[in-house]
TORTORRO-549892 format. One record per residue: x, y, z of N, C-alpha, C in turn. Coordinates in steps of 0.1 Angstrom, whole numbers, plus 5000, padded with zeros to 4 digits. Layout:
N
[atom [X, Y, Z], [X, Y, Z], [X, Y, Z]]
...
END
This chain:
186
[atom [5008, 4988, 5000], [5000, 5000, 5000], [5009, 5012, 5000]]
[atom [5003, 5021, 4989], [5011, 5036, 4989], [5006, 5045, 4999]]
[atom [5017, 5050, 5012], [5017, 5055, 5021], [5020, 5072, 5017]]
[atom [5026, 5075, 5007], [5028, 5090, 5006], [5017, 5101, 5003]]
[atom [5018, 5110, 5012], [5008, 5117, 5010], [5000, 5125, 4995]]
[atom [4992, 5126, 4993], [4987, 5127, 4983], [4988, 5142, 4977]]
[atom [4996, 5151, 4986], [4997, 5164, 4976], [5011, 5163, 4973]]
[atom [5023, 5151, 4975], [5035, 5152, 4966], [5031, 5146, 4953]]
[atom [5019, 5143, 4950], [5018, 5134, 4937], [5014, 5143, 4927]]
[atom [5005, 5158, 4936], [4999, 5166, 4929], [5011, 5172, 4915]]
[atom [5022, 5177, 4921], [5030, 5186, 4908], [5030, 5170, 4894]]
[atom [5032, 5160, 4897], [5035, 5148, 4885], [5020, 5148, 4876]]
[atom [5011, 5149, 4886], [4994, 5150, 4878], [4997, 5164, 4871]]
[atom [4999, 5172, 4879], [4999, 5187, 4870], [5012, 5188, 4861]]
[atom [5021, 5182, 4860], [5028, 5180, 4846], [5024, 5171, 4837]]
[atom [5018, 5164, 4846], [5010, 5148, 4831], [5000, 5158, 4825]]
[atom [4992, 5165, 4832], [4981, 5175, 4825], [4984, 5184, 4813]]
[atom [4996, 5191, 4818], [5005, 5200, 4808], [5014, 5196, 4795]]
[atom [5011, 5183, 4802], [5023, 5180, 4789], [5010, 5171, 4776]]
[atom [4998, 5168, 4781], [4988, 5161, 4777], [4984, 5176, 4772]]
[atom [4982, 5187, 4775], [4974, 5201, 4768], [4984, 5205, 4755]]
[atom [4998, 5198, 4759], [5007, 5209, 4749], [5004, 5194, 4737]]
[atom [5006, 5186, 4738], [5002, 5173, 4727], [4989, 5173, 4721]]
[atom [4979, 5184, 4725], [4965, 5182, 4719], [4967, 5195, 4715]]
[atom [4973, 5207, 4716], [4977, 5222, 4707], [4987, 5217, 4695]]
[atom [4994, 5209, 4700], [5005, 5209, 4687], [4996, 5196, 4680]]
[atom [4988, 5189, 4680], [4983, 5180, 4670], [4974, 5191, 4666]]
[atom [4967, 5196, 4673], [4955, 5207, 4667], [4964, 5217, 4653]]
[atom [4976, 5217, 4657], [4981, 5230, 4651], [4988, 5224, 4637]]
[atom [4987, 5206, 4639], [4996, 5202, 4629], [4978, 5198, 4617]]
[atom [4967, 5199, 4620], [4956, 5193, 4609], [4960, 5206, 4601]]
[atom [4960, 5202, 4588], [4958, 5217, 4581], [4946, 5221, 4576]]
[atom [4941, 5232, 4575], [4927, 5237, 4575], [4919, 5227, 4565]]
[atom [4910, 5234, 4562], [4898, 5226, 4555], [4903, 5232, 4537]]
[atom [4900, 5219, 4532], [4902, 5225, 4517], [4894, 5241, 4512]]
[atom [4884, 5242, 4515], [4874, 5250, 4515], [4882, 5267, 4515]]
[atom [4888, 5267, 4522], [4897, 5274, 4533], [4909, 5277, 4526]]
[atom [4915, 5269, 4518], [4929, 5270, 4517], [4931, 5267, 4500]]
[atom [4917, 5262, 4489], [4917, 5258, 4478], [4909, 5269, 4469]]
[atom [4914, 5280, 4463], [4907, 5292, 4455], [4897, 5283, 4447]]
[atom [4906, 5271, 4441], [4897, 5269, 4436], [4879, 5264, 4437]]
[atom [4876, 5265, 4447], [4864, 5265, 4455], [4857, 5271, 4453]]
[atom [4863, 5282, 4450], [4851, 5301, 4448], [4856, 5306, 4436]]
[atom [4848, 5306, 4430], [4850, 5308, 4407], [4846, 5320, 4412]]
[atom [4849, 5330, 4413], [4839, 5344, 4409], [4837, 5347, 4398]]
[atom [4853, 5346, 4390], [4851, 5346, 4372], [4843, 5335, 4366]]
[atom [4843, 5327, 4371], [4835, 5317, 4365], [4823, 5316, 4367]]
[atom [4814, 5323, 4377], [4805, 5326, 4378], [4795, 5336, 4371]]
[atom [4805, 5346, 4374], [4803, 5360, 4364], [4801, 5354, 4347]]
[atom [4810, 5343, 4342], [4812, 5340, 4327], [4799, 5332, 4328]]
[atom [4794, 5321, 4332], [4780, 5321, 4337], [4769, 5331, 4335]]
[atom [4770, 5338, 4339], [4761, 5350, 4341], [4757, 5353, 4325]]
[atom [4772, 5358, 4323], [4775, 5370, 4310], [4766, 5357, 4299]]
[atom [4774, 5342, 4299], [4771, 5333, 4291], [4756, 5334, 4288]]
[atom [4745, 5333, 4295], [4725, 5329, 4297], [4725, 5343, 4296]]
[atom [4730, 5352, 4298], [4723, 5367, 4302], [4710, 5369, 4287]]
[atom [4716, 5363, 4274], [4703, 5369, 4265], [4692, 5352, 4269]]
[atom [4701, 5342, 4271], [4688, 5327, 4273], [4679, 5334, 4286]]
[atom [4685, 5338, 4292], [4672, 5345, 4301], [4665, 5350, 4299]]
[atom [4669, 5364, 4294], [4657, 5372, 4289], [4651, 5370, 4283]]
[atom [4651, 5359, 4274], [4642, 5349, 4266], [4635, 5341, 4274]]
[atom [4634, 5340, 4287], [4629, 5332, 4298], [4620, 5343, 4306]]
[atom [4617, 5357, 4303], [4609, 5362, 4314], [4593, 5359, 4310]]
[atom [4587, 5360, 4317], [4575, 5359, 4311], [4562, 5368, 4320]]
[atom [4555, 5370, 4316], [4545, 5383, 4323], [4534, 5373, 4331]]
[atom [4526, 5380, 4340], [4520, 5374, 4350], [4510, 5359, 4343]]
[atom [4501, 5366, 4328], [4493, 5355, 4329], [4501, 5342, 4319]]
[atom [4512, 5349, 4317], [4517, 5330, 4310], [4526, 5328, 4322]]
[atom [4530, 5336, 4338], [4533, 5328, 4340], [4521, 5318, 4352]]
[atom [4509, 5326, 4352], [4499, 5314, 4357], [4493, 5302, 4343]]
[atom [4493, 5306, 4336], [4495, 5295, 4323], [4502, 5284, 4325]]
[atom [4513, 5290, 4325], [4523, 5276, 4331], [4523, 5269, 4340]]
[atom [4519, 5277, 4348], [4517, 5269, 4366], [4503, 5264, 4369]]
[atom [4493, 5263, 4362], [4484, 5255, 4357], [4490, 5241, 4353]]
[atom [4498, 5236, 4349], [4505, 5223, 4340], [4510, 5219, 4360]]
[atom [4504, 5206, 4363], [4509, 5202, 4370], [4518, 5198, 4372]]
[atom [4528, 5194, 4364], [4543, 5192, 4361], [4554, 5204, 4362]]
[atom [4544, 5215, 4363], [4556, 5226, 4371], [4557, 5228, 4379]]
[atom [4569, 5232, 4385], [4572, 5239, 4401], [4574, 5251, 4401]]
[atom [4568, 5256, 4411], [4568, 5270, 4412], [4581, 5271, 4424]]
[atom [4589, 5276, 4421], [4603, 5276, 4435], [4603, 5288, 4440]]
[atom [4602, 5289, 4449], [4608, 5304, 4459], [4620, 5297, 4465]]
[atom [4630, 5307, 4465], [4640, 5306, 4470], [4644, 5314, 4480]]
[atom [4633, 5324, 4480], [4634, 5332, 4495], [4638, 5327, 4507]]
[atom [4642, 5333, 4518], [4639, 5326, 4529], [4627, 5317, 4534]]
[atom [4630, 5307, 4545], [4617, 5298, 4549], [4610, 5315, 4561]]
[atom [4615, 5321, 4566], [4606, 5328, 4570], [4595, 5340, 4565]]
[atom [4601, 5345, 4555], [4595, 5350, 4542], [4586, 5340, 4535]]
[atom [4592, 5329, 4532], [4581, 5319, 4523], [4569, 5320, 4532]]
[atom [4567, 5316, 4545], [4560, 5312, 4556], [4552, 5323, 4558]]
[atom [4555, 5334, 4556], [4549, 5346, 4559], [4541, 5349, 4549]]
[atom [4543, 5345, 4537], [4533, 5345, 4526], [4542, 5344, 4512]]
[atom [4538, 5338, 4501], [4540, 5335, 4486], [4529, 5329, 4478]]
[atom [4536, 5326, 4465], [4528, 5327, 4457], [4518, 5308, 4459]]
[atom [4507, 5314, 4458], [4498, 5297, 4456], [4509, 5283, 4453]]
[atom [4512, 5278, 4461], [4516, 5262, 4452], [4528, 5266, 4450]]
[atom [4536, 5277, 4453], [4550, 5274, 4453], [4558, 5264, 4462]]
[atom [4567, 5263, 4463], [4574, 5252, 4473], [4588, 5262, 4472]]
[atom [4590, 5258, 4487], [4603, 5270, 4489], [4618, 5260, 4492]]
[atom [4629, 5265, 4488], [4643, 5258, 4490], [4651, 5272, 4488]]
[atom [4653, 5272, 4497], [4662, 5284, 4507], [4675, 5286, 4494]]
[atom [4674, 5296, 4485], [4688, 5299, 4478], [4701, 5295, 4484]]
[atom [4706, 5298, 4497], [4717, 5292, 4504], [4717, 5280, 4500]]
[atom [4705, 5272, 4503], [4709, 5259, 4502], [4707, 5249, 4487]]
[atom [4710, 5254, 4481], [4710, 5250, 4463], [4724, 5241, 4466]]
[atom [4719, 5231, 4459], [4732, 5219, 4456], [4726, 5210, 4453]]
[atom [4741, 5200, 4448], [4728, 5191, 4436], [4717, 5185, 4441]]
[atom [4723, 5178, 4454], [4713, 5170, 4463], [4703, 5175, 4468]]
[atom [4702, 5189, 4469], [4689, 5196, 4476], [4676, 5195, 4464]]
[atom [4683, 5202, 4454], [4677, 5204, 4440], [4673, 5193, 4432]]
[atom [4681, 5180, 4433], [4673, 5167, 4430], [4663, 5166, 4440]]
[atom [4665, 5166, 4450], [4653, 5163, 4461], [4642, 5171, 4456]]
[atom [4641, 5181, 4455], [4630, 5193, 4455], [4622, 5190, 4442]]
[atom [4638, 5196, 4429], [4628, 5196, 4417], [4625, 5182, 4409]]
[atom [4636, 5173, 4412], [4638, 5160, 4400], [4643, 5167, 4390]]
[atom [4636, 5159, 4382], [4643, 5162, 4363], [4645, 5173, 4362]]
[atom [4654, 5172, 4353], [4665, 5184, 4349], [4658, 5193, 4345]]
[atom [4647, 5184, 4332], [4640, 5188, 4324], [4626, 5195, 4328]]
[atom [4623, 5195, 4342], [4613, 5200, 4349], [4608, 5216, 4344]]
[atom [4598, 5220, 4343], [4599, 5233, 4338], [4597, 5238, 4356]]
[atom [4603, 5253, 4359], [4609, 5260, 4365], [4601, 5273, 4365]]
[atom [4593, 5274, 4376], [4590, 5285, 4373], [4594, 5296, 4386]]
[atom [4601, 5310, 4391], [4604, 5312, 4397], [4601, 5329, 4399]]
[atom [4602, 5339, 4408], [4597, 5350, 4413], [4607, 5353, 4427]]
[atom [4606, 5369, 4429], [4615, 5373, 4440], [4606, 5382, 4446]]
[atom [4614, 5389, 4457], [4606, 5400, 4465], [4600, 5409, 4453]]
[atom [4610, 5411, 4444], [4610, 5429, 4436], [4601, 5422, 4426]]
[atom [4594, 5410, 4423], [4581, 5411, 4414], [4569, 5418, 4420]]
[atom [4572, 5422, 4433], [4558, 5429, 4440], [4562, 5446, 4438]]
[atom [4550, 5455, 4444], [4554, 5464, 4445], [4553, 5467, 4453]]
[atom [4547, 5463, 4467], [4542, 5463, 4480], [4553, 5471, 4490]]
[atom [4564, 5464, 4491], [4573, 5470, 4496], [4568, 5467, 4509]]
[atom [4563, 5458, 4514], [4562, 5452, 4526], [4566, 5436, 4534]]
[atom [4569, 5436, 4542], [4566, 5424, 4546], [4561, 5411, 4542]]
[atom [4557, 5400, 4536], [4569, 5392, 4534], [4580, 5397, 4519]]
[atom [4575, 5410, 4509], [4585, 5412, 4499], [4587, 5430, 4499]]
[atom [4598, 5429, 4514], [4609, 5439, 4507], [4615, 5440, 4496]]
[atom [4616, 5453, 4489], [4620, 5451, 4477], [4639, 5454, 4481]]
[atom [4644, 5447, 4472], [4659, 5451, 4471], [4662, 5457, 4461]]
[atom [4679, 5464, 4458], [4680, 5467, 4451], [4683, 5458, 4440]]
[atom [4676, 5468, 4426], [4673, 5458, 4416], [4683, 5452, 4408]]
[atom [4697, 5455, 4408], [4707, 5448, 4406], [4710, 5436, 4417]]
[atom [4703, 5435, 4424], [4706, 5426, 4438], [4694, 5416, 4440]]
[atom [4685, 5414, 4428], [4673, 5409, 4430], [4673, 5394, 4428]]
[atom [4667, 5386, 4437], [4671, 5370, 4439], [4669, 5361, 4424]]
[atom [4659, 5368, 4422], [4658, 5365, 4405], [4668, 5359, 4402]]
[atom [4682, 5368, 4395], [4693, 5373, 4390], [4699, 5360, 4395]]
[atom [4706, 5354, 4406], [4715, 5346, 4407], [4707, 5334, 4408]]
[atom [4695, 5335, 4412], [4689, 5321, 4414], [4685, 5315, 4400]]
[atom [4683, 5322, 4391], [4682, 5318, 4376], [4698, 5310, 4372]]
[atom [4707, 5320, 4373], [4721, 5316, 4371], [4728, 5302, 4378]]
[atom [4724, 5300, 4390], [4726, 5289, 4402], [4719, 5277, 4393]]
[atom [4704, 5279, 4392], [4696, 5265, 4384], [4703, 5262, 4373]]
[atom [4704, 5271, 4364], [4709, 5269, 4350], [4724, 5262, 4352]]
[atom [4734, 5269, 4365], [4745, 5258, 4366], [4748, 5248, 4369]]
[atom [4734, 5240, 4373], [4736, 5231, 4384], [4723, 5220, 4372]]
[atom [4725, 5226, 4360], [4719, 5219, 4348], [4705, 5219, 4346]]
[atom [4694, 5225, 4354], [4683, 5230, 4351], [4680, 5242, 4342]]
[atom [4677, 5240, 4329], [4677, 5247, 4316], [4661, 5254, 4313]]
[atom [4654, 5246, 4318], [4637, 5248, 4314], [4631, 5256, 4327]]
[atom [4643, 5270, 4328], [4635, 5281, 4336], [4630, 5293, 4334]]
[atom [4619, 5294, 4339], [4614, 5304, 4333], [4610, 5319, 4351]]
[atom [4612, 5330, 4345], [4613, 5340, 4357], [4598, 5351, 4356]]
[atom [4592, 5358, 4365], [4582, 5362, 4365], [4588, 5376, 4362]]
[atom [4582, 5383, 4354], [4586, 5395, 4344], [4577, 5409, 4350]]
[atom [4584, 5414, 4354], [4573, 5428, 4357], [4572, 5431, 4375]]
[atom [4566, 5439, 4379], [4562, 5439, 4390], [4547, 5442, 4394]]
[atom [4538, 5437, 4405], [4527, 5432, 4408], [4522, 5436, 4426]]
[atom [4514, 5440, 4429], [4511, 5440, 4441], [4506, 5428, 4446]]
[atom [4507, 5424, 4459], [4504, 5407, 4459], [4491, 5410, 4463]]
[atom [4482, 5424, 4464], [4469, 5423, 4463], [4462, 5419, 4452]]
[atom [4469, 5419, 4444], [4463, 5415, 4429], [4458, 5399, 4431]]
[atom [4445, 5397, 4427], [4441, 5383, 4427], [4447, 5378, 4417]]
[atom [4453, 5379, 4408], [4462, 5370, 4394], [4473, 5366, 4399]]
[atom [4476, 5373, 4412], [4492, 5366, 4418], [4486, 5360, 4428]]
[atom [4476, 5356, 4427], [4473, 5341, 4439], [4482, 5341, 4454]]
[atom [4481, 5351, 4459], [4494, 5352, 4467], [4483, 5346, 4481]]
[atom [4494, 5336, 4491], [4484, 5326, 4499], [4495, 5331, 4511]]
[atom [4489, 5337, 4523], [4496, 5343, 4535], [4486, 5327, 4543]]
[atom [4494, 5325, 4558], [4493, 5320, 4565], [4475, 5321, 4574]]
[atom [4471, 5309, 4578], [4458, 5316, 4582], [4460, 5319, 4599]]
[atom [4454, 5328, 4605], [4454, 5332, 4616], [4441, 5328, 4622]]
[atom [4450, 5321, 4635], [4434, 5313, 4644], [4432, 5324, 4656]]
[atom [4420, 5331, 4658], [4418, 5337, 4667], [4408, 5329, 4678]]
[atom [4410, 5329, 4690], [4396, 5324, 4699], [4391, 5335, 4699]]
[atom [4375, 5330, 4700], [4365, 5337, 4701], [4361, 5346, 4719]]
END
């Protein structure tokens, strides 16, 4: 039986401690970052921009005005996509849209949601309204979700999109616009 008291053992615990903290800083310090982090080539900005520049006339050939774009969305084989936020979507959009958060576009999200490539696409942002309220702040119109969320689908090989053309008050009954219902007790 070990008879020595137990605070000469204390300094060997508090160097076993210290020398166990400096071994988990220097392994920490030896992982090298995340590719993400350390590989440009991860973030194309030219290549995104050449994207852009590339569809910029296939798009405008893609806008379409309110009643063809409820024409379209009539054909149950279309999706109507908001890309808005889920708290914006939730706050109110257009009838029968289905929402997927523009952050979260990637292939796997965008198989899940739309399927076929070939799906026709139909899509809208805050700045189709004129409201300028709550759920569609307008942004600035070089900054309009439209713009990159067209460019995003089309890279990610969805071709059959089409963008809502013009601006609209979501009082308008042709923009079907479906806000959340509110339960009041009586």
């Amino acid at each position: 039986m070990n008879t020595e008291p137990v605070r000469t053992r204390l300094p060997i615990v508090a160097f076993a401690a210290l020398l166990s903290l400096i071994a988990i800083a220097i392994g920490a310090l030896a992982v090298p970052p995340a590719d993400a982090q350390t590989d440009p080539g991860l973030v194309d900005y030219p290549g995104f921009m050449e994207l852009g520049s590339e569809i910029a006339h296939y798009r405008e050939s893609r806008l379409v005005d309110l009643e063809t774009f409820n024409a379209m969305k009539a054909d149950p084989d279309t999706l109507v996509l908001d890309a808005r936020s889920a708290g914006a979507y939730f706050m109110g959009h257009i009838a029968g849209a289905v929402n997927l958060n523009f952050s979260d576009f990637s292939d796997g999200m965008l198989a899940e949601v739309i399927g076929a490539k070939d799906r026709r696409i139909l899509i809208y942002c805050n700045n189709n309204f004129t409201d300028n309220v709550a759920p569609v702040m307008l942004k600035r119109a070089e900054l309009a979700l439209n713009v990159p969320t067209f460019i995003n689908l089309h890279g990610y090989g969805y071709e059959n999109i089409y963008e809502l053309d013009g601006a609209y008050s979501i009082q308008d009954q042709a923009v079907g616009w479906a806000t959340p219902a509110i339960h009041q007790e009586n």
